[in-house]
N, C-alpha and C positions, 0 to 999 in steps of 0.2 A: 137348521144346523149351522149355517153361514152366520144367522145372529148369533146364537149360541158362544160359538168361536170368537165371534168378535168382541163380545161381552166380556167371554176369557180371558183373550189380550189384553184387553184394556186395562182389566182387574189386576191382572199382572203388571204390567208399565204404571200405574197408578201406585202399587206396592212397590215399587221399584223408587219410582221418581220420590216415595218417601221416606226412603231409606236412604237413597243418595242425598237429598235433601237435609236428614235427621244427621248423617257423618257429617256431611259439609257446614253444617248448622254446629255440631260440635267441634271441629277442626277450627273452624274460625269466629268460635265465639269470641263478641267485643270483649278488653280489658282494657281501664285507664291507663293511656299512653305512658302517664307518669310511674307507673309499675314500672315500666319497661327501662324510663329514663335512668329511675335508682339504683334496678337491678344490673344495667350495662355498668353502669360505676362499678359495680361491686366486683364485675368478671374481669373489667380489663384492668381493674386495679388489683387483682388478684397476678398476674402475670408477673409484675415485678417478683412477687415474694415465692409466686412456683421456681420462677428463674434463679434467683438468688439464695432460700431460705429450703424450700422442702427439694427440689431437685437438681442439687449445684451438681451432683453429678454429670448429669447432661453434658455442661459445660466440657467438662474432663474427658470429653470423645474426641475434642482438638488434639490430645496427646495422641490419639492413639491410632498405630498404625493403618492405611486404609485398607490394608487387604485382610481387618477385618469387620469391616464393613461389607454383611449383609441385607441387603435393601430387602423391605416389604413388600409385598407382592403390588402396593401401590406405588412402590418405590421402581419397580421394573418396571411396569408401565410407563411410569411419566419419566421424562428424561431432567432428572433431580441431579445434582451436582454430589460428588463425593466428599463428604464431609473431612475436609483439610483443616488445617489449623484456622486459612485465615476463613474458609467458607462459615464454617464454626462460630468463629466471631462474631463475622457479618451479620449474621442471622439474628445470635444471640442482640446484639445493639439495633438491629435497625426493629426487632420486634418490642423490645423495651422501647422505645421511642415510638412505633408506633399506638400501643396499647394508651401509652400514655395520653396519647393524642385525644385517641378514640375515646378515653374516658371524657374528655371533655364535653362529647356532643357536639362537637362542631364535624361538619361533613362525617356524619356516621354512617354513611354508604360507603364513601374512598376511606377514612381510615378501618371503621370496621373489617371492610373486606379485606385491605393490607395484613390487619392484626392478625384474621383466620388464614389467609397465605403461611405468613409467617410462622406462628405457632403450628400451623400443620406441618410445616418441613420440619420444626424444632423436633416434633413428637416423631418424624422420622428419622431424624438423627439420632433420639433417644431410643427408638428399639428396634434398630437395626443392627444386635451388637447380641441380642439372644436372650434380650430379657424386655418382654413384652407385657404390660401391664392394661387394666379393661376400665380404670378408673376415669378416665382421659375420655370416652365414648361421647358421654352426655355434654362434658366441658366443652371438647369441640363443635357439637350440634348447635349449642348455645351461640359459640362464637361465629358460626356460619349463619345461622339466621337473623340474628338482630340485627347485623344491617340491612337486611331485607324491612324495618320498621320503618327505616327512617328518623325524619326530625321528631324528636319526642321532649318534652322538656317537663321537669320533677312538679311541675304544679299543676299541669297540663292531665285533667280528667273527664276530657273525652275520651269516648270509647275506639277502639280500632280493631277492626276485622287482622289486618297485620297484626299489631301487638298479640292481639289471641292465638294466630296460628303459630309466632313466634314461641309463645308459653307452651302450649299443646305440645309444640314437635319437643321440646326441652322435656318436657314432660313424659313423651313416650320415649325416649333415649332415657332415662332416669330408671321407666320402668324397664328395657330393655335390655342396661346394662346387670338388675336382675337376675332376669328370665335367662340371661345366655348365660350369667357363671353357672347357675345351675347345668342347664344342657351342657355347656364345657365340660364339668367335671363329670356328670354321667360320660361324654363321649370319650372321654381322655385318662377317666379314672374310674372309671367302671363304678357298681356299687359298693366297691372299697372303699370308695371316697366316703361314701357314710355309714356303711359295716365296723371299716379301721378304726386305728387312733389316731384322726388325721390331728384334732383339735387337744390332743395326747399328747403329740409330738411337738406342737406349735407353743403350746405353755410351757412345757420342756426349752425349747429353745429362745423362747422369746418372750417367757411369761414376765408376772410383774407380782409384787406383793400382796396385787387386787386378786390375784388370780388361781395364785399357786394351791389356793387351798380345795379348787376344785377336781386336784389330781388325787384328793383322801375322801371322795363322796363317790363312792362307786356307780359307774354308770349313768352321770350326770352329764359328761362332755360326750358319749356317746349319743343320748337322747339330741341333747342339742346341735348335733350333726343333722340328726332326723328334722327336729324344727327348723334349723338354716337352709336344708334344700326344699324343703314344704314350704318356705315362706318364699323363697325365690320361684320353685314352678308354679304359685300362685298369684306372682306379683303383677300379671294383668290385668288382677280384680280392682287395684290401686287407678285405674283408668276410671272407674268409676265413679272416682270421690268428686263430687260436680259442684257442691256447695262449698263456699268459701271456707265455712271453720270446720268441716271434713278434710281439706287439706290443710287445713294451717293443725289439727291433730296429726295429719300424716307425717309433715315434714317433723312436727317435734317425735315421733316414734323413728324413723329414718336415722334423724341424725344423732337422737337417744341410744340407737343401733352400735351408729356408727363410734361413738362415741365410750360405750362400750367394750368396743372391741379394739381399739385403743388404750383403753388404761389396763387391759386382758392381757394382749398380746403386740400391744404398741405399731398396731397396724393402723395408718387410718388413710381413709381415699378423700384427701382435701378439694383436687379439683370436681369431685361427683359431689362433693357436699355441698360445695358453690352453686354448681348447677341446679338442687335441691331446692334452693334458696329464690326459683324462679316464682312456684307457688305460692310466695307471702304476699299478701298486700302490701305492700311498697309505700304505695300510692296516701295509706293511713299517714305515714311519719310528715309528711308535709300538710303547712294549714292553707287549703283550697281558696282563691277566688269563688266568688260567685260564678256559677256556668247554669248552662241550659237545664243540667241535670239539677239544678237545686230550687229552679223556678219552677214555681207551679203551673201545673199545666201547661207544661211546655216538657218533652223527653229528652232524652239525652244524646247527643248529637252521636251517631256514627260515623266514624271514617270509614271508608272502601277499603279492600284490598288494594297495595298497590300495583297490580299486575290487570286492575279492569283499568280498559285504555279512556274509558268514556266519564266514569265520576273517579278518577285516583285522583289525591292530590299528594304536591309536594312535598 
C-alpha cells in the first residue's frame, strides 16, 4: 500500500513538474532581441504623438480646477501629487523627454522605467476627472516590462528568455483588455448591452458615410452586438496562436477590427493597437549579421532571464 501511494505521488509531482515546466516554457519562450529593439522604438516613439495628436486633451486638466480631481483608486493609495497647472506640465515635458530618450536604447532600464513612471501618473491624470478608458491596459504592460529586456540592439538575433516573457505578458494584456470589456459590459450593462440598440445608438451619433447604411438592414447591428461580445468572451483562445504566421494573421484581423470600427463610428484604441504590434517579427525588416543561428551545426544562442543571478547577462 506504502508503494502504492508513493507511486501516486510521484505520478502526480511528475504531472505537476510538467505543467509547470510546459507554462514556464511558454511564458518565456526565446525571441530575437532585435524584435524587441524595433518594437520599443515604435512605443516610446508613439508617446509624443499620444501626447500631442490623439490625447491633447490630457494636457487641458492643468486648467482645470483641483477639487475636481478624483483619483484612482491607485491614485489613493500612492501618495501622487494633485494635478496643478505646473504638476501637469512637469509631467507632460519630462515624459516627452524621457520616451524620447528611451527610444534610443541607450540605458533602457533608467530610461524605460522613467518613461512607465511617467506615463503612468500621465494616465492618472487623464482619468481622474470621470472618464476612464480600457484602451491604455496593454500599452502600459508593454511600457513596464521592456525595460525589464534590457540592451537589445535591431540586428541583434539572438534569442532571449526576457525578450519572450516581455512579448507573452504584452500579449496577455492584448488579450485581457478583451475579455474584461466583455465582462465590463455584462457587469455594468446587463444583457442590454447586447439585447439593445447599443451599436443603434453609436451610428446615430458618431456614424460616418461607411456606416450609415447599416441602420436600413434590419437587424444587422443587433446580430453584430452578439458577435462583438462572443469574440471578446472567447478571446483567450487568441493565446493559442504559437506559430509565427498564426499571429502575424491575428494582428492583421485585430487591427482589421479595429480599423473597422473606426471608419464606422470613428472610434479607434491607438495606444492598444501599438501594443498589438508586439506579435510582428520585427526582427525580418533588418538584414542579419551572421550569428550562431545561421551556422551550421551550431544553435542559436540563448540569453537567460535576467532575474537568474548565476547565467543573466548584461
Amino acid at each position: 500500500m506504502t508503494l502504492l501511494r508513493t507511486g501516486r505521488g510521484s505520478s502526480g509531482q511528475a504531472k505537476l513538474s510538467r505543467t509547470v515546466a510546459g507554462v514556464t516554457g511558454w511564458l518565456f519562450a526565446p525571441v530575437p532581441l532585435a524584435r524587441v529593439a524595433l518594437f520599443r522604438v515604435i512605443v516610446y516613439l508613439f508617446i509624443p504623438i499620444d501626447v500631442f495628436v490623439t490625447t491633447r486633451w490630457v494636457a487641458a486638466h492643468a486648467g482645470v480646477p483641483t477639487e475636481y480631481y478624483q483619483p484612482l483608486l491607485i491614485g489613493e493609495w500612492l501618495p501622487l501629487p494633485t494635478p496643478t497647472t505646473a504638476v501637469v506640465d512637469v509631467v507632460k515635458w519630462l515624459l516627452i523627454g524621457s520616451a524620447l530618450l528611451a527610444a534610443t536604447g541607450r540605458a533602457p532600464r533608467v530610461w524605460g522605467t522613467t518613461t512607465f513612471l511617467l506615463y503612468f501618473e500621465w494616465m492618472v491624470i487623464a482619468m481622474s476627472y470621470g472618464k476612464v478608458d480600457h484602451d491604455r491596459y496593454a500599452f502600459l504592460v508593454a511600457l513596464a516590462v521592456l525595460p525589464t529586456v534590457g540592451i537589445a540592439h535591431w540586428r541583434d538575433q539572438r534569442r532571449s528568455e526576457a525578450a519572450g516573457f516581455a512579448v507573452t505578458a504584452i500579449f496577455i494584456a492584448v488579450m485581457l483588455t478583451y475579455f474584461l470589456a466583455a465582462w465590463a459590459k455584462i457587469r455594468f450593462g446587463g444583457w442590454d448591452w447586447v439585447n439593445g440598440s447599443t451599436l443603434t445608438r453609436a451610428v446615430l451619433r458618431r456614424g460616418t458615410d461607411l456606416s450609415m447604411w447599416t441602420l436600413e438592414v434590419p437587424g444587422l447591428l443587433h446580430v453584430s452586438q452578439y458577435l462583438m461580445i462572443g469574440f471578446e468572451l472567447l478571446s483567450p483562445l487568441m493565446l493559442l496562436a504559437r506559430r509565427e504566421r498564426t499571429r502575424i494573421a491575428l494582428v492583421i484581423f485585430l487591427l482589421g477590427f479595429h480599423l473597422m470600427v473606426f471608419t464606422g463610428v470613428r472610434i479607434i484604441f491607438l495606444p492598444h493597437c501599438v501594443a498589438i504590434l508586439c506579435l510582428l517579427p520585427w526582427e525580418r525588416l533588418r538584414r542579419v549579421r551572421p550569428t550562431a543561428e545561421s551556422t551550421p551545426g551550431v544553435g542559436p544562442e540563448v540569453i537567460p532571464r535576467s532575474d537568474d543571478p548565476v547565467r543573466a547577462v548584461s
